[in-house]
N, C-alpha and C positions, 0 to 999 in steps of 0.2 A: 504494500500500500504506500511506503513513503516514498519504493524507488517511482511507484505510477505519477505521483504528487508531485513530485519534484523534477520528473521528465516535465509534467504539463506546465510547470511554473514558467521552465524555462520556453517554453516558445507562446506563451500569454504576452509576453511583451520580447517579444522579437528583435525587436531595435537595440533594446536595451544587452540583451544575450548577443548580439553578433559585435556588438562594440566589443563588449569583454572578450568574443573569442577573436576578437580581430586583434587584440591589444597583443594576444599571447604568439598566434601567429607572427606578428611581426617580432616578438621578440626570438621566437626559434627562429626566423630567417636569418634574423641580423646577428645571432651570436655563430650558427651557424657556417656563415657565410664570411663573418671574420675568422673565424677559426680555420676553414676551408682556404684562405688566400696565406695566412702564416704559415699552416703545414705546406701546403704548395709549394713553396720557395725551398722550404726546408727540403722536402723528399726530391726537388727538381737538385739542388745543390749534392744530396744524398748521392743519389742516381749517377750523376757525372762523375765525382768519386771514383765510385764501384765502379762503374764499366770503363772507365777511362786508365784509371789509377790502381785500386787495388784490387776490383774481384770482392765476391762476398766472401769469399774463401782463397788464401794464397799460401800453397805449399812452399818451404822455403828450406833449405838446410839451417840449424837450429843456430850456426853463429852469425848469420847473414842479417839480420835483424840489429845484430850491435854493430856489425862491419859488412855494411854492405861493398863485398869486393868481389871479385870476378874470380878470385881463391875460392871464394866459398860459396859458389855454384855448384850443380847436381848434375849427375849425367842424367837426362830422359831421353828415351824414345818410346817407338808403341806399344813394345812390351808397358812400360812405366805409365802407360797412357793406359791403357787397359786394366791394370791392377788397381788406377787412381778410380778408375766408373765402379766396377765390383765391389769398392767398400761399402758405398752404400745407395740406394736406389734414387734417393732424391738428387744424384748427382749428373748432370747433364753435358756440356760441354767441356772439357779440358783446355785452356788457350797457355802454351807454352812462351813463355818472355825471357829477353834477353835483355839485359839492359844494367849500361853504365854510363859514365861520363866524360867526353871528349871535348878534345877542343874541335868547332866548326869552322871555314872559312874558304877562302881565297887569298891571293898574293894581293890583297888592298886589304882586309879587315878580319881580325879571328873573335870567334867568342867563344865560351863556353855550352855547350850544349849536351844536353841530354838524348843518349843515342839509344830508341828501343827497336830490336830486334822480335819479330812477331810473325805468325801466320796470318795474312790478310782476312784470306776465306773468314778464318773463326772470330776475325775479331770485328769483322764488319757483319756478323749472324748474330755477335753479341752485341755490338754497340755503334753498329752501322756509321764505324769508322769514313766511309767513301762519300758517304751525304754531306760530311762537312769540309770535303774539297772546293777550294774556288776557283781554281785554277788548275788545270793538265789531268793526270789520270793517276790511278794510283796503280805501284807495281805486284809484279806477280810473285809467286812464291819460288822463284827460281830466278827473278828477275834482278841486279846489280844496280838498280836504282834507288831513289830517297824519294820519300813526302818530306817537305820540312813545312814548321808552323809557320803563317806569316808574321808572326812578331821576329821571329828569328830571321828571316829572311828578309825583313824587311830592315832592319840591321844592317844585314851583310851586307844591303844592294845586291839582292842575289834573285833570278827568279826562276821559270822554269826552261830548261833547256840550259842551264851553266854547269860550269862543274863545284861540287861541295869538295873541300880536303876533309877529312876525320882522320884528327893526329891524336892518342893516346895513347894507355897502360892494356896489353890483352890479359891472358889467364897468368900469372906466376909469372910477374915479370916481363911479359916478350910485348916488343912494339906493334905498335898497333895504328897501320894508315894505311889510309886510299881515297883513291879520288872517286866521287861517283854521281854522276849525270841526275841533276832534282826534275823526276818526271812530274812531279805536281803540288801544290803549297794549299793550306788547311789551315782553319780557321778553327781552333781547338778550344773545346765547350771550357777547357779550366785555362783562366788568365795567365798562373804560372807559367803552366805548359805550354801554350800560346808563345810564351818569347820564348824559349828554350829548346824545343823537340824536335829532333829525323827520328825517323820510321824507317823503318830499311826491313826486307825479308829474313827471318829467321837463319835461312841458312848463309846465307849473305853474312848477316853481323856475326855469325859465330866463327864463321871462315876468319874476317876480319880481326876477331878478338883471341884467332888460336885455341876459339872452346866448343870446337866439334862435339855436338850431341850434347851440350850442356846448355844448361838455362839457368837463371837466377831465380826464375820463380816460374810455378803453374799454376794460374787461374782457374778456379771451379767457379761454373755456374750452377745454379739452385734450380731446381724446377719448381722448389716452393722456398721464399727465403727466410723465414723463420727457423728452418730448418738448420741454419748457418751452425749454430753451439753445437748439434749434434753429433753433425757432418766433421768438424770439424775435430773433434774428441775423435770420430771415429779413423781419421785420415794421420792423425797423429800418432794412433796406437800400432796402427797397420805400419805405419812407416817410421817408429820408433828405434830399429836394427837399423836403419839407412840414414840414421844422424838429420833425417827430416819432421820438420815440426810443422801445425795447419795452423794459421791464424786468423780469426776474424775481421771485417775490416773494422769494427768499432776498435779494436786491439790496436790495427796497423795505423787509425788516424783518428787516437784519441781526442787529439786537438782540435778536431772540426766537432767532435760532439759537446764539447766545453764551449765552444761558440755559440753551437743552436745551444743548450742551456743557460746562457748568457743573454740569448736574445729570445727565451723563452719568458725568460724574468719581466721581459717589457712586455710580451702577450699576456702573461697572467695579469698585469696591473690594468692594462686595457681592457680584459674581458671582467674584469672585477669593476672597474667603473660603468662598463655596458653594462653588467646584469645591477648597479646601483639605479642607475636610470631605467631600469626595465622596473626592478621593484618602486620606484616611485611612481610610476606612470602606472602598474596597477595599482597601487593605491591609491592613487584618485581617482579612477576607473572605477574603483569597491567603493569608495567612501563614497562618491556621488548616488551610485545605484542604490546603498545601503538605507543615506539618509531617504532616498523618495520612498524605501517599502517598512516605513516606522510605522505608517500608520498602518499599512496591510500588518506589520507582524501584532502590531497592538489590538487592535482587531481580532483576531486570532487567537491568541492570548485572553479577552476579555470573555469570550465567548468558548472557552476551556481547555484550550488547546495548553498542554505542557510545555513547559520552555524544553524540556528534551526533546520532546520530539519534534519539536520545531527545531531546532538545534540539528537534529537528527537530517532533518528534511534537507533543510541550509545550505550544511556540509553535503550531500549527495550532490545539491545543484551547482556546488562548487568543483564537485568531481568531475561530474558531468562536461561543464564548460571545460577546464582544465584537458580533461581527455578529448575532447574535441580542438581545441586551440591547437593543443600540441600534435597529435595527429595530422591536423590539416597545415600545421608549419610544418611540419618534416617532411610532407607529403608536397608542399611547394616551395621546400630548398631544394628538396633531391631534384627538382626540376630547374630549378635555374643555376644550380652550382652542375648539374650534367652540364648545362648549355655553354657556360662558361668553362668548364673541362675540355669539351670539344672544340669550343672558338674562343680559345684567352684571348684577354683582352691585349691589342698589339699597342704599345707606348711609344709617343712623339716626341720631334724636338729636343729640347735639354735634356728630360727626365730620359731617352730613348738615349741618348748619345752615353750619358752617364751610367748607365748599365750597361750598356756596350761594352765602357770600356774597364770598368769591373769584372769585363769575362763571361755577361750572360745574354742571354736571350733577350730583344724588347718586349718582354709578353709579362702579364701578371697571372703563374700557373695557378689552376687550383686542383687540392686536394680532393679525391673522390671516393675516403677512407670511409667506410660502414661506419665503423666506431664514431665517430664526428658526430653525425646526425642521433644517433641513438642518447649519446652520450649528453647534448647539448640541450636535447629534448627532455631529457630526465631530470635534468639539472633547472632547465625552466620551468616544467612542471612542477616539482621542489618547492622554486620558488613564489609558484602560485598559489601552493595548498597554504604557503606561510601568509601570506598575505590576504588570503580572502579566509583567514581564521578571525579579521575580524569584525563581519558582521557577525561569529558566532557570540563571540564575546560580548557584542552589543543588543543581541539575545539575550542575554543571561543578566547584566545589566538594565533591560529596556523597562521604562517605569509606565505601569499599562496607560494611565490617567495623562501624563504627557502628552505619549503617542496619538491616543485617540484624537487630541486636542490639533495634532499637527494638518 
């Protein structure tokens, strides 16, 4: 009988019920939808990382982490490729690397540069390395060529069709140059990277570096990536006789996760001031609707109705609304935070130039995590039930002889 009573209350006055549930709605879009644009950046920053840089998973020999040197590479090949998939099923791709640092140039300018040696194939399946070419073509796996970034080439005055020198240190001491033909320059998602990187073919840089069949590390891909802690214990134990250790990447670049919890600090403060303002805006939202139904609850009351169970009643049609608001907010973020997942928003001018050249995208990504909406949704709801606790209280309170009079 109360849940029937309090269904009818609320659509007796209509107007009155879609303001409240209009109020909540907008408060799950908007908390939502900020929270969907912070994780966005963050898991876009994440993402380039991993696939650019470390892999969710990077097998490494166990002193190369304090000393990264080309001593303390591993020998792989396909045997070692096949034993790395068998440990455990969630593991997908293999991408074998090589990679140290040389000097880069011509007879006019040298710099320093970061030389990775890689399988094209796997590394453009995983991180469609080729898309961010801007120029010429990129080489094959057999091929004596370079990608280099355009920050670095643009440095050297260098561009496609010159010769690169790479003068260094190879495996245990032996020299290490050649001249080699830049078939294409790339515009590489981390700004670091960007001044500093050639690409060159695996078997290419290993020739080069005198470390036939060895690698500095091997990138595992995740078919599912939570899976990372697992995988990674399990790649550690298998290959614990072979002086090889599996790391994480939150392990391999601690640093970047101390940043986004840095600048997560300034999301909690902002979403702490939005849900202040969402709770004041329902509570003048309740307080207004409250005071116009003093006289209907006085009424009520006069006429023998229990303050419980009007109480009773109150709180259901507080449910009600509540459950409704929040339903119909998360039911129209997850529509316009899709829309904007699929066509981010693209940024102009200044703000467009000034991200550029921080190394990212002009776009504002957004997140299109489950967790988000559920989460956001719960939490406004939360904050509904707190704040329309008080027309109960003004139930309990209400002085019958007043009311009637209002």
């Amino acid at each position: 009988m109360y849940t029937k009573l309090a269904w009818r209350n609320l659509w007796r006055n209509r107007k009155r019920t879609m303001i409240t549930v209009s109020a909540i709605v907008f408060a799950v879009v908007a908390s939502v939808f900020m929270q969907s644009m912070n994780r966005g950046s963050h898991e876009v920053m994440i993402d380039n990382m991993v696939r650019f840089h470390t892999g969710y998973i990077q097998l490494q020999d166990y002193r190369y982490e304090d000393e990264s040197s080309l001593d303390n590479s591993f020998h792989y090949n396909h045997e070692t490729e096949e034993r790395i998939k068998r440990v455990h099923n969630r593991i997908g791709e293999v991408l074998p690397r090589i990679e140290t640092f040389m000097l880069a140039g011509d007879d006019a300018s040298i710099r320093g540069a970061l030389v990775l040696g890689i399988d094209p194939d796997k590394e453009h399946a995983f991180n469609r390395i080729r898309d961010h070419l801007t120029e010429g073509s990129f080489f094959g796996l057999n091929d004596q060529t370079v990608v280099v970034s355009e920050g670095l080439a643009r440095r050297l005055g260098l561009g496609v069709g010159d010769q690169l020198l790479l003068l260094g240190q190879g495996r245990f001491g032996m020299t290490a140059s050649g001249l080699f033909e830049i078939a294409g320059l790339m515009q590489h998602p981390l700004r670091d990277m960007n001044n500093q990187t050639v690409y060159m073919a695996l078997p290419a840089a290993q020739n080069l570096l005198s470390a036939d069949e060895y690698v500095t590390a091997a990138l595992i891909e995740l078919t599912r990536e939570n899976a990372a802690g697992t995988v990674a214990a399990a790649l550690s134990e298998e290959f614990a006789d072979d002086n090889l250790i599996a790391w994480t990447w939150p392990e391999l670049i601690p640093e970047l996760l101390q940043l986004l919890e840095f600048d997560l600090v300034g999301a909690y403060f902002m979403s702490g001031v939005l849900y202040l303002v969402i709770g004041f805006g329902f509570f003048g939202t309740i307080l207004t609707m409250t005071l116009e139904r003093m006289r209907e609850f006085g009424v009520l009351l006069s006429v023998g109705m229990s303050r419980r169970r009007l109480a009773s009643v109150v709180f259901l049609e507080t449910l009600f609304i509540s459950i409704i608001g929040v339903a119909a907010g998360v039911a129209a973020a997850w529509l316009i935070i899709y829309y904007f997942y699929l066509n981010p928003v693209q940024l102009t001018g200044d703000v467009a130039e000034t991200v550029i050249e921080m190394g990212w995208d002009p776009v504002l990504p957004m997140s299109f995590a489950a967790d988000q909406f559920y989460m956001q949704g719960i939490i406004v709801f939360l904050l509904a039930m707190v704040v329309f606790l008080f027309p109960l209280v003004k139930v309990f309170k209400l002085n019958i002889l007043e009311a009637a009079r209002r």
